[in-house]
C-alpha positions in Angstrom: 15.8 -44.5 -8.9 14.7 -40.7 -7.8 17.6 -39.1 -5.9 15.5 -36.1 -4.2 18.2 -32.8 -2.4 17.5 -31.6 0.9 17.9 -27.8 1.4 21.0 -29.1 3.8 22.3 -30.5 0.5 22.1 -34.5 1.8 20.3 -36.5 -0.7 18.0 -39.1 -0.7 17.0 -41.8 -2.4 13.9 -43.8 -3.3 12.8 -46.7 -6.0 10.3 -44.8 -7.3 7.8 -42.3 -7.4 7.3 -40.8 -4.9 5.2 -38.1 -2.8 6.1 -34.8 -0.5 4.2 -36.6 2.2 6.2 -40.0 1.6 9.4 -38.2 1.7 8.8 -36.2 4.8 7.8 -39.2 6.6 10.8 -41.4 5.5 12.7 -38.1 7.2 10.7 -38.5 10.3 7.2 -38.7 12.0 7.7 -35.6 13.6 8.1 -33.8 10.1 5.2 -36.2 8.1 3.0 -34.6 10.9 3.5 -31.4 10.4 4.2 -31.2 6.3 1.7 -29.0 4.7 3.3 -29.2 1.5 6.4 -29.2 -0.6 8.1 -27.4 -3.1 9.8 -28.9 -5.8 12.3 -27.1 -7.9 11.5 -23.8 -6.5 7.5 -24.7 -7.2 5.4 -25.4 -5.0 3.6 -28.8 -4.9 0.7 -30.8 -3.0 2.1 -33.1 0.0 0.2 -35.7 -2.2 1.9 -34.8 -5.7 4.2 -37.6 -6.8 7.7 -36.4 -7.8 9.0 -38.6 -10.4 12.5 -37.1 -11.3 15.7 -36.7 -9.7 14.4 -32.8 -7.9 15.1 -30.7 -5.4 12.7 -30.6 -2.3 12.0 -28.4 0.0 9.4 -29.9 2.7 6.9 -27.0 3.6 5.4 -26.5 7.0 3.2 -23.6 8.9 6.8 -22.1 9.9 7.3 -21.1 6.1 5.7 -18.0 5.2 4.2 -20.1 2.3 2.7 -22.9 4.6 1.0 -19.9 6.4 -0.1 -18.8 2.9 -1.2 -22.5 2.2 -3.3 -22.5 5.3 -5.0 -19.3 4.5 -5.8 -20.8 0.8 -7.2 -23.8 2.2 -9.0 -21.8 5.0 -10.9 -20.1 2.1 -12.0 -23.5 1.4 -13.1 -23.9 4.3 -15.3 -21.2 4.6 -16.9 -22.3 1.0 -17.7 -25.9 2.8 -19.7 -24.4 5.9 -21.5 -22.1 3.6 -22.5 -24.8 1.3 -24.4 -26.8 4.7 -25.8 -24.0 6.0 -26.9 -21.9 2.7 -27.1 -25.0 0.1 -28.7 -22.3 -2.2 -25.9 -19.8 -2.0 -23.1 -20.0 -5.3 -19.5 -20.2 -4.7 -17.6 -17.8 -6.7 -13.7 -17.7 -5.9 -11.6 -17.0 -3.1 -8.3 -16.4 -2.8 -5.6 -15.2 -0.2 -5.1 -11.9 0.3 -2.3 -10.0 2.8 -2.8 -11.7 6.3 -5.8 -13.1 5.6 -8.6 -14.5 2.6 -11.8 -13.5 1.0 -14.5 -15.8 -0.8 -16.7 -14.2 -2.9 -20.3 -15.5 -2.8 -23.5 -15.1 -4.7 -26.3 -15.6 -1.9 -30.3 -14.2 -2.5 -30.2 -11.7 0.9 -27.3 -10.5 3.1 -25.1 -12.2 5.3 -26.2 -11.0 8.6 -23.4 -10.9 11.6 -25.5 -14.1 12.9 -24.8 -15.4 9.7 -21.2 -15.0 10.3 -21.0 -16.5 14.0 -23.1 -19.5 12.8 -20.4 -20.0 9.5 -17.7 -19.2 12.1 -19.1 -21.9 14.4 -19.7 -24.5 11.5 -16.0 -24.2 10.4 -14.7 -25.6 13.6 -17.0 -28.3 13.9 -15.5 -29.2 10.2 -11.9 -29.0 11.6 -12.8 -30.9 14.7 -13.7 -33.9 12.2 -10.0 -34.3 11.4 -10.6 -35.0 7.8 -8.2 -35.4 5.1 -8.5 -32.7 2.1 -8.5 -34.9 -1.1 -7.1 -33.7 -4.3 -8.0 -35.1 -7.6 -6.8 -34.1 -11.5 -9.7 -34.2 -13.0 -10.3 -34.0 -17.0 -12.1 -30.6 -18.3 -15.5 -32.4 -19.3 -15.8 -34.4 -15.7 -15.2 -31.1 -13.6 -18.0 -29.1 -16.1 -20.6 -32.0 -14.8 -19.4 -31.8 -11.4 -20.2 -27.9 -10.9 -23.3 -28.3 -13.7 -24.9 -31.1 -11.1 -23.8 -28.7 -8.4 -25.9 -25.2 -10.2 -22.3 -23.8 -9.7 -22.8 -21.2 -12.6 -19.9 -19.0 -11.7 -17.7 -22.2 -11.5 -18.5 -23.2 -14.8 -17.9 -19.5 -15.8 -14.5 -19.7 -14.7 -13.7 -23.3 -16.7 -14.9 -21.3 -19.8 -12.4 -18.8 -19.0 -9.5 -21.8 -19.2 -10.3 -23.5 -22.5 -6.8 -25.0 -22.8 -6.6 -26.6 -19.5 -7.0 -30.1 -20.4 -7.3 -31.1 -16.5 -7.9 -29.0 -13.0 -7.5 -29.5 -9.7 -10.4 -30.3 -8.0 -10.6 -30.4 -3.9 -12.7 -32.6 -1.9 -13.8 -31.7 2.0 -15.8 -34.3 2.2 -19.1 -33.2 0.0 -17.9 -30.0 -1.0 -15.6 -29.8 -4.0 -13.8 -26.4 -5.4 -11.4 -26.1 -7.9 -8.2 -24.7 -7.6 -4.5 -25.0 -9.1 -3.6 -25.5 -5.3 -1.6 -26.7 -3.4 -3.8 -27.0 -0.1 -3.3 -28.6 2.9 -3.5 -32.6 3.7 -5.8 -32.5 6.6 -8.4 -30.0 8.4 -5.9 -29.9 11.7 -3.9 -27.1 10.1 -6.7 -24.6 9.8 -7.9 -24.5 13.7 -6.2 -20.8 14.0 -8.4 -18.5 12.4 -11.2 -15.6 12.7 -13.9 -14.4 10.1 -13.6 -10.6 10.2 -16.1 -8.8 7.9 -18.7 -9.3 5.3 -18.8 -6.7 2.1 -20.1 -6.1 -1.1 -18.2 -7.3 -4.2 -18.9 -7.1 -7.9 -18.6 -10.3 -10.4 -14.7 -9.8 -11.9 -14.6 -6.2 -10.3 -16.8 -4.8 -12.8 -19.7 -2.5 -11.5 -21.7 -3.3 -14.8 -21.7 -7.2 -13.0 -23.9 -9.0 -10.5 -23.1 -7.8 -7.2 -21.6 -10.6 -4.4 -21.1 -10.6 -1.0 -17.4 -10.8 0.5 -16.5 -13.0 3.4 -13.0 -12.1 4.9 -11.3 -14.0 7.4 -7.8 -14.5 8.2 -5.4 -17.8 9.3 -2.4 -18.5 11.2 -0.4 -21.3 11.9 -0.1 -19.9 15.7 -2.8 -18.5 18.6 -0.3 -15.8 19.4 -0.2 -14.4 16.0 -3.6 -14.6 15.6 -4.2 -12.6 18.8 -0.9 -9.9 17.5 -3.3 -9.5 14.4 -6.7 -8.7 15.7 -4.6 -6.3 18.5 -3.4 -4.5 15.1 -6.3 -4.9 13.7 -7.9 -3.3 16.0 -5.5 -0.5 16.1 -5.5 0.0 12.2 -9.4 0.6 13.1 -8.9 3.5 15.7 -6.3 4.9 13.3 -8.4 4.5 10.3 -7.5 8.5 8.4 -11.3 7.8 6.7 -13.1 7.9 10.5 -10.3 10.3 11.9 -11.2 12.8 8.5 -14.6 12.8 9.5 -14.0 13.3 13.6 -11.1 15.8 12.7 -13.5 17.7 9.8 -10.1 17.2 7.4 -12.1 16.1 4.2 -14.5 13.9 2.6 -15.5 12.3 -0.7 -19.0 12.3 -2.3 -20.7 10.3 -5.0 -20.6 13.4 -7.1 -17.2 13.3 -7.9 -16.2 9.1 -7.3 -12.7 8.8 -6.2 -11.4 12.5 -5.8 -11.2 14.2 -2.5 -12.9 17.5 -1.0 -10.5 19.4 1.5 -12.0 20.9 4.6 -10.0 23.8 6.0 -8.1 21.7 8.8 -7.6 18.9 5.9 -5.8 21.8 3.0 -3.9 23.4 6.1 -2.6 19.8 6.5 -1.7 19.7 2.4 -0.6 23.0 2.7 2.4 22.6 5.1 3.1 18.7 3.3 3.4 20.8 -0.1 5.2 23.9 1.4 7.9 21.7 2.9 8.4 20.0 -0.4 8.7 23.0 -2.0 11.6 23.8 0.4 12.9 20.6 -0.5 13.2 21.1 -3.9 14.7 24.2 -3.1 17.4 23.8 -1.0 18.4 20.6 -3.3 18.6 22.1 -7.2 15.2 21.7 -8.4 13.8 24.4 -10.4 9.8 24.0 -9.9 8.0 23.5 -13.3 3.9 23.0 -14.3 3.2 20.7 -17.2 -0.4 20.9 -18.5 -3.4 18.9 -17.8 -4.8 17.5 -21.2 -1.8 16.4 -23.1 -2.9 15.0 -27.7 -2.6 10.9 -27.3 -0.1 10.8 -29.7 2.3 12.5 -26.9 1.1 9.2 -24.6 1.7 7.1 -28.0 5.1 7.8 -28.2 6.0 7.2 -25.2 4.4 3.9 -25.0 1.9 4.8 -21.8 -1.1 4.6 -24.6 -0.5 1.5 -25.4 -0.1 0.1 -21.2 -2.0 2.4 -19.7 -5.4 3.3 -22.4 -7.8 1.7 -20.1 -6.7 3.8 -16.8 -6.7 7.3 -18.7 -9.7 9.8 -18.6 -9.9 10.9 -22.6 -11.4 13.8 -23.9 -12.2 15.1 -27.6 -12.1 18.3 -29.0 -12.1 19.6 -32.9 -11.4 16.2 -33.9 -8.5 15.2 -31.6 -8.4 13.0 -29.1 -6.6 13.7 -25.8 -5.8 12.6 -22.6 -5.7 13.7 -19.1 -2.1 13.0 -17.6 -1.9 10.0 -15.3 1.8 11.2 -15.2 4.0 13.9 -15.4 7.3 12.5 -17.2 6.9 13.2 -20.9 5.5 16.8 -20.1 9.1 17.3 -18.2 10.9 15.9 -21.5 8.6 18.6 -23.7 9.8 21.5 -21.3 13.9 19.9 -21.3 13.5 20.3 -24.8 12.7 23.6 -25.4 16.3 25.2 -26.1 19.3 24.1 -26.6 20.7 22.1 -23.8 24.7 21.8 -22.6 26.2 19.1 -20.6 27.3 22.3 -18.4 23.5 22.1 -18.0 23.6 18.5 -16.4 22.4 17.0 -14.2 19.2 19.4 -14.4 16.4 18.8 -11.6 12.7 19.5 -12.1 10.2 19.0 -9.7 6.3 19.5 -10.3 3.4 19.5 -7.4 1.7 17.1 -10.9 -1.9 16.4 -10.6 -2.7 13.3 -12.5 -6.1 11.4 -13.0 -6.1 7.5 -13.5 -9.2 5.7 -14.1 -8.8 3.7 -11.1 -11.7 0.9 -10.7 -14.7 1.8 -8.5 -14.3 -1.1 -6.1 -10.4 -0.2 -5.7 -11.1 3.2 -4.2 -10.3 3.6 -0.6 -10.6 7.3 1.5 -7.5 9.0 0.1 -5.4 6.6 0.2 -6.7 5.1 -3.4 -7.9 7.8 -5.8 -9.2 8.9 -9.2 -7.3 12.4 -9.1 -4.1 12.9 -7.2 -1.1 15.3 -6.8 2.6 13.8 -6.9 5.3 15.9 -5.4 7.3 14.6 -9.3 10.6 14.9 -9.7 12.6 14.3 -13.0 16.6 14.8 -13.3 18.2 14.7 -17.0 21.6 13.4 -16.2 25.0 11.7 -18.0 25.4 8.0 -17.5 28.6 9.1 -15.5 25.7 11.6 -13.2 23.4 8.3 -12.2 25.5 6.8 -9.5 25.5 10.5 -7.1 22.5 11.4 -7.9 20.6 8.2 -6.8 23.3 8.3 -3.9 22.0 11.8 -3.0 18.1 11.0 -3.5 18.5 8.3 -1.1 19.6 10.4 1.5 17.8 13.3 0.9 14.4 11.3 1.4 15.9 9.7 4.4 16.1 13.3 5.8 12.2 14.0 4.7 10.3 10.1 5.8 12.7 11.3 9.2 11.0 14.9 9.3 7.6 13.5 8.8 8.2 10.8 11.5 9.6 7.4 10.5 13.4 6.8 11.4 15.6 5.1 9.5 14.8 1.5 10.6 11.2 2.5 9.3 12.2 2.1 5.7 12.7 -1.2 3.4 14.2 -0.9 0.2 13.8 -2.7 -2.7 15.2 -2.9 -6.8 12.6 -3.9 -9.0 13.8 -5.1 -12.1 13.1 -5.7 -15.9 9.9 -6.5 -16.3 9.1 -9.7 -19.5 6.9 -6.4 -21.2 9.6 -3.8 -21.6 11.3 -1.1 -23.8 14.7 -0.8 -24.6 18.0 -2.5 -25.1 19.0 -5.3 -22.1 22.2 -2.9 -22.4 20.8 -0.2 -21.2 18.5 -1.9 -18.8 21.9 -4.0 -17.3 22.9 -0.6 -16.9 20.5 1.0 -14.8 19.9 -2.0 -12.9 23.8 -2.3 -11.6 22.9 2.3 -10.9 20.7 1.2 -8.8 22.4 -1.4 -6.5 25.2 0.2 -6.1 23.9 3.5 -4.8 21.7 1.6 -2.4 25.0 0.3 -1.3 27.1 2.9 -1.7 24.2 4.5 1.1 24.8 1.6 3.3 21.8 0.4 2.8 20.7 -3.5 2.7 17.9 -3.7 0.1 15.6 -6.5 -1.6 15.1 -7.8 -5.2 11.9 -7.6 -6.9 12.3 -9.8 -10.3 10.2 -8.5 -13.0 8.7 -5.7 -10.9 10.0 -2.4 -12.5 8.4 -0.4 -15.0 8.0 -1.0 -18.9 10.5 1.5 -19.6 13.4 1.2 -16.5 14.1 -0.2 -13.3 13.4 1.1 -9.8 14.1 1.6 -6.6 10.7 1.2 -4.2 11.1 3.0 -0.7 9.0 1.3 1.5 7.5 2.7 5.1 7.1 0.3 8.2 4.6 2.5 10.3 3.9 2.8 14.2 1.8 -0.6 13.8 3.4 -2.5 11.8 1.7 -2.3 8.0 4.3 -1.1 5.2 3.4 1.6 3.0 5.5 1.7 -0.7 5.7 5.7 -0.9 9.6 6.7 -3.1 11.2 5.7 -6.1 13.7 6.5 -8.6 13.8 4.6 -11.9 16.3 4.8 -14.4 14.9 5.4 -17.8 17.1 5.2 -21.1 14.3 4.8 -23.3 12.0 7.6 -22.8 14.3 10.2 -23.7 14.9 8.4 -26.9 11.6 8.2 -28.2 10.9 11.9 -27.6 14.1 13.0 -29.0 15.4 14.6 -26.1 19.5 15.8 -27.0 21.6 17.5 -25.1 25.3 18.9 -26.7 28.2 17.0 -24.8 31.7 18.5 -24.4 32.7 17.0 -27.7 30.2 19.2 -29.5 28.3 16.0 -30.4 24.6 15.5 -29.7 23.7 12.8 -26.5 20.8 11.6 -24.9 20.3 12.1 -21.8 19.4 9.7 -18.6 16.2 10.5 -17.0 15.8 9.7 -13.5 11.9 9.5 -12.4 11.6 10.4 -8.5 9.1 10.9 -6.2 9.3 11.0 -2.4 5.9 11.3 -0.9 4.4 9.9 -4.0 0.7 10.9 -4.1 0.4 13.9 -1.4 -3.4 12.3 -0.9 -2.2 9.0 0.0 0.8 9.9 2.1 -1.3 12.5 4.1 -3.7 9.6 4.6 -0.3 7.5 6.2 0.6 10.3 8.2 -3.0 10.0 9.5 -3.1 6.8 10.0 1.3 7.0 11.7 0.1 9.6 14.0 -3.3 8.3 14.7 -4.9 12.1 13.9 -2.1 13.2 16.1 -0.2 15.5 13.8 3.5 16.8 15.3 2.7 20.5 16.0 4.8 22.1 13.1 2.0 20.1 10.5 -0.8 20.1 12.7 -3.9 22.1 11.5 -4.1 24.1 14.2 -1.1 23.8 17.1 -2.7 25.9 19.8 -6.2 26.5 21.4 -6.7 29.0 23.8 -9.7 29.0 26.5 -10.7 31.4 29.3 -12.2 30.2 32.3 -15.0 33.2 32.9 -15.7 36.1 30.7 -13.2 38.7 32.7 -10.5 36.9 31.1 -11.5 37.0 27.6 -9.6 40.0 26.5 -6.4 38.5 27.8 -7.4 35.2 25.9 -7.3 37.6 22.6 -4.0 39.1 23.7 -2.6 35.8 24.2 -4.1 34.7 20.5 -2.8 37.9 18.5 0.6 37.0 20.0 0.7 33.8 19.4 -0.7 34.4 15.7 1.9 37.5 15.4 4.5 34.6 15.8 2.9 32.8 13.1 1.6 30.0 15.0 -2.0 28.4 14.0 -4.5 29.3 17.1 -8.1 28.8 18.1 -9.8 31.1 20.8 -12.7 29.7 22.2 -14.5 31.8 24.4 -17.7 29.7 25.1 -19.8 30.4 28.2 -19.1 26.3 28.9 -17.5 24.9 31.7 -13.5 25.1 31.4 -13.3 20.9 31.8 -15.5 20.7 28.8 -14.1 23.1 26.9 -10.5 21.3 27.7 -12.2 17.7 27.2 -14.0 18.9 23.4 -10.5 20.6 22.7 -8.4 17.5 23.4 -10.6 15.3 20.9 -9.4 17.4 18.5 -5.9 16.6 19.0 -4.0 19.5 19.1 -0.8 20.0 20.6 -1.5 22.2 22.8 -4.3 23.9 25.2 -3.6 27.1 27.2 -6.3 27.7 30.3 -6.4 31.1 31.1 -8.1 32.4 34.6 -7.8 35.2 36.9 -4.2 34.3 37.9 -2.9 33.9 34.3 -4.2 37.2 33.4 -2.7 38.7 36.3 0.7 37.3 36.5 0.5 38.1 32.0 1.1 34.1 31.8 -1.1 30.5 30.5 -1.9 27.3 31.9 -0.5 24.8 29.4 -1.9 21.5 28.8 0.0 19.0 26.4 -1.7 16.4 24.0 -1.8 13.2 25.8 -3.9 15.4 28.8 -0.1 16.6 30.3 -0.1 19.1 32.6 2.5 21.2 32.0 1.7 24.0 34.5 1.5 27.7 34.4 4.5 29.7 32.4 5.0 32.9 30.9 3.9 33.2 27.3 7.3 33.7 26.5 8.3 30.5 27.8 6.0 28.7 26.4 6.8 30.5 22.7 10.1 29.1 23.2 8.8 25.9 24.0 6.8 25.4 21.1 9.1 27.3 18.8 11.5 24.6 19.5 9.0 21.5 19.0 7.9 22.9 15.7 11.7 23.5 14.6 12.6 19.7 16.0 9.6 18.2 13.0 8.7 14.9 14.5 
């Protein structure tokens, strides 16, 4: 007999064998119809897989996060089996799910044109009008080689080669088409009718530049119409918001092919970075950090010790010179254990904050890099506190709160942030003592802030666990921008000592911080948050100032050498163009504020103000509107 729990905790219980699908429909019809698949002791399963032990079952349909994941999986599939009719010549490569959506990689001799897409599109849905069942077979290694070799699926058998243990694969059938996967899929085509092709890119063989280039079909699934529809909406907003088109319309920055994956900062762009790294600095002011600056090019035996060499050698720019071989940092932490250790440190001296505006350079792959918000060379605003054991609890308390305040000043409340403990990782340093130590820090400052927080297993670094701050933005899409990690180990293999009140030598804790993160990437969110929008007290420049007619334009250069005296950021245009084109040209820029002045301004020493959003705010003094701005600025967000 096969006794088979219920998530409810009833039990069932059946002769034999039997499969997800059999079990959902000896529950009801209503369920068998709508089972995409199962999971069986916490993995998940085929509705056709047989479960022949007494197992735990959880029956799996398009209201589970992973049926929606399923459906995508199998949507890829999809996409593969109209391709394969309409293109017979084109090579299937892989494709797998991705956030909200799918890719299938595809070697094919010319581009896919967007009438290539509509007519794939199209082709898909007369599949899924057909109502057939998706057919799964285990099939031995030597079979599935002939099936792709009497297919001319090179990149197919490519992939077998890579799995030379698997004795058997997973091959499934939509009617002629075949693919090979480890699954699970869905039973029938009537689950995929809720999806959208999106875009076609370029795509190298394994992400490797060196390789044959692809082209990349994306699309995206749902198990409902209305989420579909929420998606393209945001979709469509993510577009208008994209900070790569808003840097170019805004003249912030750009990147070149000269220099792959690092940024060039127009003036409007650095003011931006200016006033993100100015505040910081005030941050680590006004909370106990004394600023350091660690060097660039750091021997690899540093990077050795510490272990990063060893994780982290294929991500590192190197460098030789008279024989030895060094590295440019891709972080700041054991340049921060060099400076703690110069001197004789106290436990008077703990905890002791030092923060860095770090510029780091990883070796990112070429196909990874996206505008700013993925890049080669970065700047972290990088914060390391040497503490006691008895020091971790408050200061992680404190951290929390403190970046509260900043994600609030920069313009996401509260509500905005996830939290989540990422713990040991299998690959790791250091003692399971230590690392059930910092682990328990961790939770209990997140609850000791009142704050309700997620567990990532096996997610924190190599050398401690971590807290990940994650940001929900104005759309929707989450960001991960802070941590903290606990680190016991790192200060142990550089020797790092401090003399406790007993006169004996200790090690201390290092706590690894950072609340922005990378200041390219989170200006690129704060982009993307405001939609090019920037709150006036970060805004490039917070104030234009247009006359209407020539007779006014002394009094335009008053009201700008005023305004600039009060250390406000101001344009003065004094174009012989129309005053609605000037305003119109002005407000595409997307500054806070406009001021018109005409004959009657100038006369009565006062501005026509216009507010972003094309607000009319009417005619006040400039002294009233100083105030008014003052007070904007000093309110952040």
């Amino acid at each position: 007999m096969i006794h088979i729990t219920l998530p409810d905790g009833s039990k069932r219980e059946y002769s034999g064998p039997v499969t997800v699908a059999e079990v959902a429909a000896s529950i009801g019809p209503g369920l068998a119809k709508v089972t995409v698949a199962g999971k069986v002791d916490g993995k998940l399963v085929d509705a056709s897989d047989r479960i022949d032990h007494d197992a735990k079952l959880q029956i799996i349909t398009p209201k589970d996060d992973d049926g929606v994941e399923i459906i995508r999986h199998s949507t890829a599939h999809l996409v593969g089996h109209a391709v394969k009719q309409l293109y017979p010549s084109a090579k299937m490569v892989i494709g797998p799910v991705i956030d909200e959506g799918f890719y299938y990689d595809i070697a094919y001799e010319r581009p896919f044109t967007p009438e290539d897409m509509a007519a794939i599109e199209s082709r898909m849905r007369e599949l899924i009008a057909q109502d057939y069942d998706v057919v799964k077979k285990m099939t031995p290694r030597a079979e599935v080689i002939e099936v792709f070799k009497s297919r001319g699926e090179d990149y197919k058998l490519r992939l077998v080669e890579d799995m030379p243990d698997e004795k058997a694969m997973g091959l499934y059938y939509h009617q002629e088409y075949v693919d090979m996967c480890r699954g699970p899929h869905v039973p029938n085509t009537r689950f995929l009718k809720v999806f959208k092709l999106t875009r076609v890119s370029g795509a190298y063989w394994r992400g490797d530049a060196k390789n044959e280039q692809l082209q990349r079909i994306y699309g995206t699934a749902w198990a409902d119409k209305k989420d579909l529809e929420a998606y393209i909406k945001r979709i469509e907003e993510a577009e208008k918001r994209d900070h790569r088109k808003l840097g170019r319309e805004l003249d912030l920055f750009h990147v070149d092919d000269h220099a792959p994956g690092l940024v060039f900062w127009h003036p409007k762009g650095w003011t931006i970075w200016q006033g993100v790294e100015q505040y910081m600095r005030k941050v680590y002011q006004d909370n106990g950090y004394q600023e350091v600056k660690g060097p660039q090019i750091i021997d690899k035996t540093l990077w050795e010790k510490t272990g990063h060499w060893d994780k982290y050698r294929d991500n590192m720019f190197t460098t030789e010179s008279e024989k030895r071989e060094y590295a440019l940092k891709p972080m700041n932490c054991p340049g921060h254990i060099l400076i703690f250790k110069q001197g004789i440190k106290s436990y008077r001296d703990l905890p002791l904050r030092y923060g860095e505006f770090g510029q780091c350079h990883r070796n990112e792959p070429s196909g990874g890099l996206h505008g700013i918000m993925r890049v080669r060379g970065f700047t972290q605003d990088d914060g390391h506190i040497f503490c006691t054991e008895d020091q971790i609890l408050k200061e992680c308390v404190d951290y929390t709160t403190l970046l509260q305040k900043v994600y609030a000043d920069f313009g996401f409340q509260s509500d905005s942030i996830i939290y989540k403990v990422a713990t040991r990782p299998d690959a790791r340093i250091g003692s399971d003592e230590s690392w059930d130590k910092a682990e328990h820090a961790l939770m209990e400052s997140l609850r000791a802030s009142g704050c309700e927080f997620q567990i990532s297993p096996g997610e924190g670094a190599f050398y401690g666990p971590k807290i990940e701050y994650t940001l929900k933005d104005a759309i929707g899409r989450q960001w991960q921008c802070g941590t903290i990690q606990v680190d016991f180990s790192m200060p142990e293999r550089l020797d790092a000592e401090y003399v406790g009140e007993d006169g004996n030598r200790h090690r201390p804790v290092m706590l690894h911080r950072a609340i922005v993160g990378s200041l390219e990437r989170f200006i690129g969110i704060l982009i993307e948050q405001h939609a090019g929008a920037m709150p006036a007290w970060l805004a490039p420049a917070q104030v234009s100032v247009l006359n209407i007619t020539d007779s006014q334009s002394d009094y335009a250069r008053e009201v700008v050498k005023t305004l600039q005296n009060q250390g406000l950021r101001v344009n003065l245009d004094l174009r012989n163009e129309k005053i609605t084109y000037k305003i119109r040209e002005h407000s595409l820029q997307k500054l806070p504020y406009i001021l018109v002045v005409g004959d009657k301004e100038k006369e009565a020493k006062a501005v026509a103000v216009r507010a972003r959003g094309n607000k009319d705010l009417g005619v006040m003094s400039l002294e009233a509107f100083s105030q008014m701005i003052a007070s904007d600025i000093a309110q952040k967000a």
